[in-house]
C-alpha positions in Angstrom: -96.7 40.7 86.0 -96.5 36.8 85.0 -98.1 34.6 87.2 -97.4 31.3 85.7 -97.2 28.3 88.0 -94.0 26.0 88.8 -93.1 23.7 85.5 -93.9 19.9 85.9 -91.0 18.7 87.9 -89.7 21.6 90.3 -91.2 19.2 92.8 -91.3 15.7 93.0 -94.2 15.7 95.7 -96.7 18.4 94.4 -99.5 19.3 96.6 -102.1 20.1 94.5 -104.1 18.5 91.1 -103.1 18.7 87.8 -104.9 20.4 85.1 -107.7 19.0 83.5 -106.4 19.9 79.9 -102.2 19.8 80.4 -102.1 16.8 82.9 -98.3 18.1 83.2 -99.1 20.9 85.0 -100.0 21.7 88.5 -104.0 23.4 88.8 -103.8 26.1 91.5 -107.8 27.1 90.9 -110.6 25.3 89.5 -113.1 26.6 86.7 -116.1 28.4 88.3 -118.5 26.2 85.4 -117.6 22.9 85.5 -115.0 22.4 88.8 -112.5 21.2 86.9 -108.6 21.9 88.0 -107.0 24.4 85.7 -103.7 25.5 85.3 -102.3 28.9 84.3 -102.4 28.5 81.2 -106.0 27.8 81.3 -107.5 30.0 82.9 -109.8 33.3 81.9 -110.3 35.8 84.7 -113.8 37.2 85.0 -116.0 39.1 87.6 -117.3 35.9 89.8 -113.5 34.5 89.5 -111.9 32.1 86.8 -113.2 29.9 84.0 -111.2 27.7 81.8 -111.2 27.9 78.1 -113.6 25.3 77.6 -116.4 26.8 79.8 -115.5 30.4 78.2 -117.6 31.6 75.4 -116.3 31.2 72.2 -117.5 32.5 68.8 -120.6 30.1 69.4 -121.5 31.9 72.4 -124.3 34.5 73.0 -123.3 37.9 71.5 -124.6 39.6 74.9 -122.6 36.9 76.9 -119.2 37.3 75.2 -120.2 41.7 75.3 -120.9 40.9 79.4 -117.3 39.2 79.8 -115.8 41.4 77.7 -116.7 44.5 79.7 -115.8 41.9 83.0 -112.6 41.0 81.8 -111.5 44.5 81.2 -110.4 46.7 84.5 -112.4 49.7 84.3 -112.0 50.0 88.1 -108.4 50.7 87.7 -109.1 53.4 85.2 -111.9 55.4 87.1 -109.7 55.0 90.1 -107.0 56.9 88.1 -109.3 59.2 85.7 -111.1 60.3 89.6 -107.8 61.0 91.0 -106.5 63.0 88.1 -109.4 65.0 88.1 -109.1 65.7 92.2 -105.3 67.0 91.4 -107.1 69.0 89.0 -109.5 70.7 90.7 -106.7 71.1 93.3 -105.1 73.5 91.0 -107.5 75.1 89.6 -109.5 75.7 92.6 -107.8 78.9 94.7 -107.0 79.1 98.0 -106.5 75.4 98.9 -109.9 74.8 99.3 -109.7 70.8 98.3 -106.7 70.1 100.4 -108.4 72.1 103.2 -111.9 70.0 102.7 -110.3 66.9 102.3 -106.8 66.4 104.1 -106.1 64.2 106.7 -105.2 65.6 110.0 -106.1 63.2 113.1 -106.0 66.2 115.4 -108.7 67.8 113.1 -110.8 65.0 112.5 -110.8 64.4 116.5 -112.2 67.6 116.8 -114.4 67.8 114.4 -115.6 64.4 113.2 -115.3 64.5 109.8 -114.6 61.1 109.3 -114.5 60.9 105.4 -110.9 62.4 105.5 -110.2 58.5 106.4 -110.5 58.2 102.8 -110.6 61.3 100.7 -107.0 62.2 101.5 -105.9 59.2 99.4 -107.1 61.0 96.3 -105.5 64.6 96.8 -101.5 64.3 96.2 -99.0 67.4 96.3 -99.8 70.2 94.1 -96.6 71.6 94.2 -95.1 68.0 93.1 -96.8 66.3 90.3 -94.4 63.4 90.3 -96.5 62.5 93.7 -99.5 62.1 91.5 -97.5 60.5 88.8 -95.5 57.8 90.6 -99.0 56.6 92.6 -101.1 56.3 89.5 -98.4 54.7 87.4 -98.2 51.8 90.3 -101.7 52.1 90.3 -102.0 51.2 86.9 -99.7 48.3 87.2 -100.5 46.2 90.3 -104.4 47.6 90.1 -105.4 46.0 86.5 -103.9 42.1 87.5 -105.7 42.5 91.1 -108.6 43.5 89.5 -108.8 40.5 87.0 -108.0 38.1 89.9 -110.1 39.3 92.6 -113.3 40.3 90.6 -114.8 44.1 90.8 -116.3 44.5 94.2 -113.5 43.0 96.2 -110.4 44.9 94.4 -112.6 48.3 95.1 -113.2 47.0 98.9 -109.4 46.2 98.9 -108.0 49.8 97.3 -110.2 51.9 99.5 -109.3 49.8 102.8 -106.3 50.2 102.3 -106.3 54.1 102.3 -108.4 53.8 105.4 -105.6 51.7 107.0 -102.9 54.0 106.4 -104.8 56.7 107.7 -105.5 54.5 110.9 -101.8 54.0 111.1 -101.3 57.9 111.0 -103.7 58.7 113.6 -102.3 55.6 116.0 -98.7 57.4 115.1 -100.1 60.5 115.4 -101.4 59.7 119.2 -98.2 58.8 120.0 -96.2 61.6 118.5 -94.9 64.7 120.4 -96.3 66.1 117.3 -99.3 64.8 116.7 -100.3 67.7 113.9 -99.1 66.2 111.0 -101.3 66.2 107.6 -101.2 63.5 105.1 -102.4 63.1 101.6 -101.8 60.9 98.4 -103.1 57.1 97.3 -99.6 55.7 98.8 -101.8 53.8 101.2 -104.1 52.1 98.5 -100.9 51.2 96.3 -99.3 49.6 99.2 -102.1 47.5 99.9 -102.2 46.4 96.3 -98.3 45.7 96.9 -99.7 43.5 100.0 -102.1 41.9 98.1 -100.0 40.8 95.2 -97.3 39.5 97.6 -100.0 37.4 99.5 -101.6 35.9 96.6 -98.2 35.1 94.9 -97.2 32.8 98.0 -100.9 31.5 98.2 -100.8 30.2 94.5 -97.0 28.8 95.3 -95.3 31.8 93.1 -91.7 33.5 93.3 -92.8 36.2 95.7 -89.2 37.9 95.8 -89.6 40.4 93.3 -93.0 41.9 94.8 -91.0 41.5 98.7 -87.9 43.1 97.0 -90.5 46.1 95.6 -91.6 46.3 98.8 -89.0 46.8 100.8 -87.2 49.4 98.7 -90.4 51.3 98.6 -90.3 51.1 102.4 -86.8 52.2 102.8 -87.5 54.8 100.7 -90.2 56.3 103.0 -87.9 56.0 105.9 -84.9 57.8 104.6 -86.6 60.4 102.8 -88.5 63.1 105.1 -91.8 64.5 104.1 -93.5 60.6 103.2 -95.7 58.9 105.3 -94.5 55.4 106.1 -97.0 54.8 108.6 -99.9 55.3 105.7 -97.2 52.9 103.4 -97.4 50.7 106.6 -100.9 50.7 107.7 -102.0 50.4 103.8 -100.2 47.3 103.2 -100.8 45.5 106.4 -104.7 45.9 105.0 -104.4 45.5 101.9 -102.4 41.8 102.9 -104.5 41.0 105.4 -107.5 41.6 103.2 -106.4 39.4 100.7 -105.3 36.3 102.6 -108.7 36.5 104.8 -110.9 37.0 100.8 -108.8 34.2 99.5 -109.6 31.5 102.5 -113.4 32.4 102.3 -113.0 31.7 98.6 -111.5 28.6 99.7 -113.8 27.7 102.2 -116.6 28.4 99.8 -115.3 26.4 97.0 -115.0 23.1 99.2 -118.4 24.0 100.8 -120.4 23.7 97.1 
């Protein structure tokens, strides 16, 4: 995904400064270093959130410091996230008797009664065993949405955001399931976490002024998809995203709040 800002002259009235290096163009962040306005073109994602090109180490720098943003630049969270998951699907199979889906499932009738509260969270890492497109279509979004988040939110928050959002989809089962006729449904699968990474994108692309459609459109096919098509969860799809949005907007405005504060 491209997350350029508006060209110089989309708006006659712009709200915000203009970068410190391309006075043509509209600064949506400032440098973590030196405070100065940068635009998109500017800026360097890294763990404690975005430096400009002047305050990022060059081939003067330190050889630990340009090893230590290296290793921050690069979204290793989005690949344990998907090497952990693949290696839950495959202890599912291998495993007999369904003993993972058993131990970790989601059922809110079953978690009532017996307080195993983890399945909150472990059910977004089992997926269908007799469907590995399940598997495959979550990890491939994953993979996509997770690595950007994770560049622009730092570490800690995209891993707080990810597994939230599971948890919020499996509160929006259980608050479905309480008001079911049927309230012994099972759920599994990392649809929750993905849909909260589809949140988040969405907020921060109308936060930094973007095109938001084609993340909105994205979502809403993947919405009407769970409606029309039985055996998916939309209330995890649901409850996931609602998080993983609200997450996001209530991160960014303490970032916000933070910056103005220093």
């Amino acid at each position: 995904m491209n997350y350029q800002p508006p060209l110089h002259g989309e708006s006659s009235t712009p709200s915000f400064p203009t970068c410190s290096q391309h006075p043509d163009k509209m600064a949506y962040a400032r440098c973590k270093q030196c405070q100065k306005p940068t635009c998109g073109d500017c800026q360097i994602p890294v763990e404690v959130g975005i430096l400009c090109r002047s305050c990022h180490p060059d081939g003067t720098a330190s050889r630990k410091m340009r090893r230590m943003l290296t290793q921050q630049d690069s979204p290793v969270i989005t690949y344990l996230l998907i090497v952990l998951t693949t290696l839950v699907y495959g202890a599912q199979l291998l495993i007999p008797g369904y003993f993972v889906f058993n131990a970790f499932a989601f059922n809110w009738n079953y978690v009532l009664e017996t307080h195993q509260w983890w399945r909150f969270l472990t059910s977004g890492f089992l997926h269908s065993q007799g469907n590995i497109s399940h598997l495959a279509l979550n990890m491939f979004s994953l993979w996509l949405f997770g690595r950007e988040l994770e560049l622009r939110l730092g570490k800690i928050k995209f891993i707080a955001l990810y597994l939230c959002s599971i948890i919020g989809g499996s509160i929006a089962v259980s608050m479905a399931s309480m008001l079911s006729s049927d309230p012994s449904v099972t759920t599994i699968g990392a649809s929750g976490g993905v849909f909260g990474l589809f949140g988040a994108s969405w907020v921060l692309t109308r936060l930094r002024g973007e095109n938001s459609s084609p993340i909105l459109i994205l979502i809403v096919i993947n919405m009407a998809y769970s409606f029309f098509f039985p055996g998916i969860s939309w209330e995890a799809h649901l409850g996931g995203m609602l998080t993983g949005a609200a997450m996001t907007w209530a991160l960014q405005k303490l970032s916000q709040q933070g910056q103005s504060n220093i």
